[in-house]
RODO-2510 file (C-alpha; in nm, 4 decimals, decimal comma):
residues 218
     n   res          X          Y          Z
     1     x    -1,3780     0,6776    -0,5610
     2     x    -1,2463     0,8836    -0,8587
     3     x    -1,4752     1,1618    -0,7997
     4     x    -1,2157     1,3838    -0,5983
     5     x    -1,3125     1,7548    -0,5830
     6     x    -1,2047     2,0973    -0,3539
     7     x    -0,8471     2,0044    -0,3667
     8     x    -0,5947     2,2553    -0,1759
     9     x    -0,2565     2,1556    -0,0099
    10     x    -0,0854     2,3366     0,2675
    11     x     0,2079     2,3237     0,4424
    12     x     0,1607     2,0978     0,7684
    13     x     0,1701     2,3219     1,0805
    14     x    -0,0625     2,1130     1,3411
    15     x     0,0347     1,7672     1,5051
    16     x    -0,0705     1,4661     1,2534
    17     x    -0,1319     1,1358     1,4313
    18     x     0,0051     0,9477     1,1452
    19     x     0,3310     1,1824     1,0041
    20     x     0,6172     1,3703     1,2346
    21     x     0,8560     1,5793     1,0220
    22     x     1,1993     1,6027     1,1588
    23     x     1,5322     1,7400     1,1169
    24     x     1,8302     1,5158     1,2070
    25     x     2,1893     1,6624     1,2745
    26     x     2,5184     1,4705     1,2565
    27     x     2,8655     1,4071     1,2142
    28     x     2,9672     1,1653     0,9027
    29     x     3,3546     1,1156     0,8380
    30     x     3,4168     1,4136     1,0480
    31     x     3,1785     1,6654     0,8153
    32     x     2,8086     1,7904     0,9815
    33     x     2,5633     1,6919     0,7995
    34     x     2,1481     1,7471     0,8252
    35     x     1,8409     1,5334     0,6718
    36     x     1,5250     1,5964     0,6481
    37     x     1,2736     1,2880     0,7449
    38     x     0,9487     1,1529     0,8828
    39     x     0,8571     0,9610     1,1321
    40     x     0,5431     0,7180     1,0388
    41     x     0,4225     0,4133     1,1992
    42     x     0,5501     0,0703     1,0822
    43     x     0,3167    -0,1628     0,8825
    44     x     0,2123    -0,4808     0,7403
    45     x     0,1022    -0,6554     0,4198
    46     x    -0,0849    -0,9444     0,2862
    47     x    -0,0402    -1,1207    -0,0076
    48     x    -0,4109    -1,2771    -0,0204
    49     x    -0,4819    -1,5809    -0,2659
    50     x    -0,7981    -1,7256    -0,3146
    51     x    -0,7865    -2,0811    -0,3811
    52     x    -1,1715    -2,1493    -0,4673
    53     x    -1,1312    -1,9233    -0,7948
    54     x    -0,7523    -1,9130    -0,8046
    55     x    -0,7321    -1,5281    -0,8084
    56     x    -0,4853    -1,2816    -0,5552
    57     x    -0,7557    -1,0416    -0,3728
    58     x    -0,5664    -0,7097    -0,4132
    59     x    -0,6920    -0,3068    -0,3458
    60     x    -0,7359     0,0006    -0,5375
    61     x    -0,7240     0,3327    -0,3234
    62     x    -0,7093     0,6861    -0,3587
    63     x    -0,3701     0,8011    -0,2382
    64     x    -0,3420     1,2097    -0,1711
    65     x     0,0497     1,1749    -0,2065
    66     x     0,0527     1,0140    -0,5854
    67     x    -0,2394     1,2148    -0,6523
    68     x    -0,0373     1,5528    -0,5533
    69     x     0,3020     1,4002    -0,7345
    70     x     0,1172     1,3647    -1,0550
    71     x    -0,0050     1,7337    -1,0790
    72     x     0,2728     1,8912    -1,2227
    73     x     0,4919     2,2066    -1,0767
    74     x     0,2415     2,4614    -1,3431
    75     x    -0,0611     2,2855    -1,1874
    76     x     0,0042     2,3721    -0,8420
    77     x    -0,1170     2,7118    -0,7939
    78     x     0,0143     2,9436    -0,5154
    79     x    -0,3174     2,9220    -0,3064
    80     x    -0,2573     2,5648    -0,2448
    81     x    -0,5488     2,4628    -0,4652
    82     x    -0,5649     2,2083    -0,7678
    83     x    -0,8130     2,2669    -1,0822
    84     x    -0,9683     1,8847    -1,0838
    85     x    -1,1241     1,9566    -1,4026
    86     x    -0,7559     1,8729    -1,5414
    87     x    -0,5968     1,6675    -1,3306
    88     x    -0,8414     1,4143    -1,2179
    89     x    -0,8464     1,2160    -0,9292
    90     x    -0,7878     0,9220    -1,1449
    91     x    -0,4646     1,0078    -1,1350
    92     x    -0,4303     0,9394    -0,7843
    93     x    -0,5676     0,5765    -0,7869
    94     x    -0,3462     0,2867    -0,6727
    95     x    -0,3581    -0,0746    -0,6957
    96     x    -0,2100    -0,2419    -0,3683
    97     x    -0,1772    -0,5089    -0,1574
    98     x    -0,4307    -0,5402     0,1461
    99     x    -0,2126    -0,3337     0,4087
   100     x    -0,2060    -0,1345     0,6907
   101     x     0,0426     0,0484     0,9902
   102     x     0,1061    -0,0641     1,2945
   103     x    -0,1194     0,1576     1,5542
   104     x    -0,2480    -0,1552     1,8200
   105     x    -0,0558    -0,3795     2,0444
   106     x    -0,1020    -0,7129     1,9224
   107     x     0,1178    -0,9398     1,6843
   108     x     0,2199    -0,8408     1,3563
   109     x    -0,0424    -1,1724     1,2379
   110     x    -0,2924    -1,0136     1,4130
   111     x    -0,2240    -0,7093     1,2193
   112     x    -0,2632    -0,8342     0,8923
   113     x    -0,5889    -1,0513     1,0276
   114     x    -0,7790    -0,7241     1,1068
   115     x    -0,6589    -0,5434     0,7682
   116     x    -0,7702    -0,8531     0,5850
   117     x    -1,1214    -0,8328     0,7356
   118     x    -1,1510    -0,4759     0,7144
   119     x    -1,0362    -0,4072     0,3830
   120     x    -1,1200    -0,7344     0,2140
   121     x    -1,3922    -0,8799     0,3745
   122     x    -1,1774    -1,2628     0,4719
   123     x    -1,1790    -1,3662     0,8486
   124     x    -0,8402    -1,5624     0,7490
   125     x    -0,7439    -1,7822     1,0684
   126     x    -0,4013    -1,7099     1,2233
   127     x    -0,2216    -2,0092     1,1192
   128     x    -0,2521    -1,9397     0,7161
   129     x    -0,0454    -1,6204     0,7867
   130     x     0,3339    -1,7268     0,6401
   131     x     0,5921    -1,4386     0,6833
   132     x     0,7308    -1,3228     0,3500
   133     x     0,9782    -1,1034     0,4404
   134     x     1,0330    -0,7746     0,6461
   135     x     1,1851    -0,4795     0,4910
   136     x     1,2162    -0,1049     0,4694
   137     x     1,0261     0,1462     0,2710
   138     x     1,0667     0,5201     0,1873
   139     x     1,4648     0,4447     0,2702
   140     x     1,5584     0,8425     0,1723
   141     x     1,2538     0,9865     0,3816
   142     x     1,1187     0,7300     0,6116
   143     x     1,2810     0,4069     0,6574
   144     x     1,0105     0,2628     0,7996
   145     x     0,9588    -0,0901     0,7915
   146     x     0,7130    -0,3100     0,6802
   147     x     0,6321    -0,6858     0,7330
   148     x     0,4863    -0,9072     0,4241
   149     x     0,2832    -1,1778     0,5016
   150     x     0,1451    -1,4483     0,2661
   151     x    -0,2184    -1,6000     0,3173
   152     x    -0,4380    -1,8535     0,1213
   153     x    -0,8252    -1,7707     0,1827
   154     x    -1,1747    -1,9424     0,0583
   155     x    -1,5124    -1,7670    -0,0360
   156     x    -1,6291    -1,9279     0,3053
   157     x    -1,3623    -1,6865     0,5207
   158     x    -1,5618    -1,4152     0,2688
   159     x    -1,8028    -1,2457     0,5334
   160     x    -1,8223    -0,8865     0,4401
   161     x    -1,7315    -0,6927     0,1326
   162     x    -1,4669    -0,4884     0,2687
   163     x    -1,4125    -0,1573     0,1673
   164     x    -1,1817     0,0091     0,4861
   165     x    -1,3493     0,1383     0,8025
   166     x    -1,5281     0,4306     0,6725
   167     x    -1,4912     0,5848     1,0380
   168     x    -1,1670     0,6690     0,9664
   169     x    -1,2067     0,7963     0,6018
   170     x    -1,1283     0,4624     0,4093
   171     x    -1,2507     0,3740     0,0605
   172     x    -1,1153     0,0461    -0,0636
   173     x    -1,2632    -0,1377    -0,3547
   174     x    -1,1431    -0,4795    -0,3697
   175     x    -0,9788    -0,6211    -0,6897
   176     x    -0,9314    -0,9653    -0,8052
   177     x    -0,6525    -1,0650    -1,0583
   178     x    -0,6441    -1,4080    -1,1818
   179     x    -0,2765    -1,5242    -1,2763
   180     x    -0,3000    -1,4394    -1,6202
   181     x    -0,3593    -1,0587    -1,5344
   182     x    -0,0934    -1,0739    -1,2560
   183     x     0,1463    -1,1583    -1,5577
   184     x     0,0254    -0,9219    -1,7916
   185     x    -0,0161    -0,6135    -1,5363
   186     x     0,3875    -0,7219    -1,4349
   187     x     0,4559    -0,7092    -1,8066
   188     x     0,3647    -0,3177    -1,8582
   189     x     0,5971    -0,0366    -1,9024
   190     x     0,4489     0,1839    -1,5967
   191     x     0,1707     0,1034    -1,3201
   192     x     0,0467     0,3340    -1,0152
   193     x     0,1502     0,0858    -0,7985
   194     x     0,3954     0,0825    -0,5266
   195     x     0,7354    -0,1420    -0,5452
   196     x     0,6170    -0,3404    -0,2447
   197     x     0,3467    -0,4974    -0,5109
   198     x     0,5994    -0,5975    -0,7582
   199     x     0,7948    -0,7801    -0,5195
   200     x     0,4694    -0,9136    -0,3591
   201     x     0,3772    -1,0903    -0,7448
   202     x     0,6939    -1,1472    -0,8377
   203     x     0,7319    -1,4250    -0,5517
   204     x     0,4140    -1,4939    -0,5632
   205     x     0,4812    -1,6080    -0,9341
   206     x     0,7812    -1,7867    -0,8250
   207     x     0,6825    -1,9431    -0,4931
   208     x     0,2919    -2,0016    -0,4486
   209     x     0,1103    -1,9236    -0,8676
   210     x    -0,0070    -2,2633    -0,9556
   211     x     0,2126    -2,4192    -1,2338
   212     x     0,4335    -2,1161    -1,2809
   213     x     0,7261    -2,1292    -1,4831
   214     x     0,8863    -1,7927    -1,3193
   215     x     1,2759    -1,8200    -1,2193
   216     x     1,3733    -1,5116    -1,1431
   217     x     1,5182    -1,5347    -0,8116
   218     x     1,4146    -1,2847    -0,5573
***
């Protein structure tokens, strides 16, 4: 996963099925005003818990974005390309909830069904899907919004390993955190994670972790 090589960025000039950058014009308290934005897809979330073992099933993931936000300005050289040999692609690793957008028409549950079999191997039945809570994300560039679901699983809804669909480029390696870890990895300084997760654990601590003592209201 970490073995990331022949890196070069460009400016996007073709039609992306997943990102359209726009301009937006208007009037605010009578002054004209522009902003600069893209349009993505909406998404979902899991919060996966494993009773059996008592762990939270979570995902680490190579994400081109951090990856290119971590190389810093002298790093970026004016042919687009990035020396791995000193920024590796470690640096672009993420842990994450299982998650993914919005690109079929079927229910939001059925959404986070399908990314919980595809990235995490559970065939989790509809009815263990609890809605968390809906909310935006990227609020300065995207405002998209996502939808956080909640689901307790068992090794028998285990049927594959997971991984992503590697049809359409995914590599996903499953991680599991028992409590203890969750606590500790919410106790350091800095993670390569995004915000979502911390407020994904956080309640998790407060409303589902087995004889938590977390009060912190969300």
């Amino acid at each position: 996963m970490e073995a990331v090589e022949d890196v070069k960025v460009e400016a996007l000039t073709a039609a992306s099925q997943f990102v359209k950058p726009l301009r937006m014009h208007y009037r605010q308290d009578k002054k004209d005003k522009i902003w600069d934005l893209v349009s993505l897809h909406d998404s979902v979330s899991v919060i996966l818990f494993n009773i059996d073992r008592q762990v939270l099933v979570l995902v680490r993931q190579f994400r081109p974005a951090v990856y290119y936000n971590s190389v810093p300005e002298e790093g970026r050289q004016a042919s687009g390309h990035v020396d791995t040999s000193k920024y590796p692609g470690c640096s672009g690793i993420t842990l994450e909830l299982c998650a993914g957008i919005v690109d079929k028409k079927v229910s939001l549950e059925e959404m986070a069904q399908l990314e919980a079999l595809e990235e995490c191997g559970y065939d989790v039945p509809l009815k263990n899907f609890e809605h968390v809570k809906t909310f935006r994300s990227g609020v300065g560039v995207s405002g998209d919004r996502q939808t956080m679901f909640y689901a307790e699983v068992t090794d028998k809804m285990k049927v594959t390993e997971g991984g992503g669909l590697e049809a359409e480029g995914e590599l996903i390696e499953v991680v599991e955190m028992g409590l203890q870890e969750v606590k500790e990895l919410m106790a350091k300084p800095e993670i390569t994670a995004p915000v979502g997760l911390l407020f994904a654990l956080t309640w998790f601590l407060q409303h589902k972790a087995p004889s938590t003592t977390t009060t912190t209201a969300i």
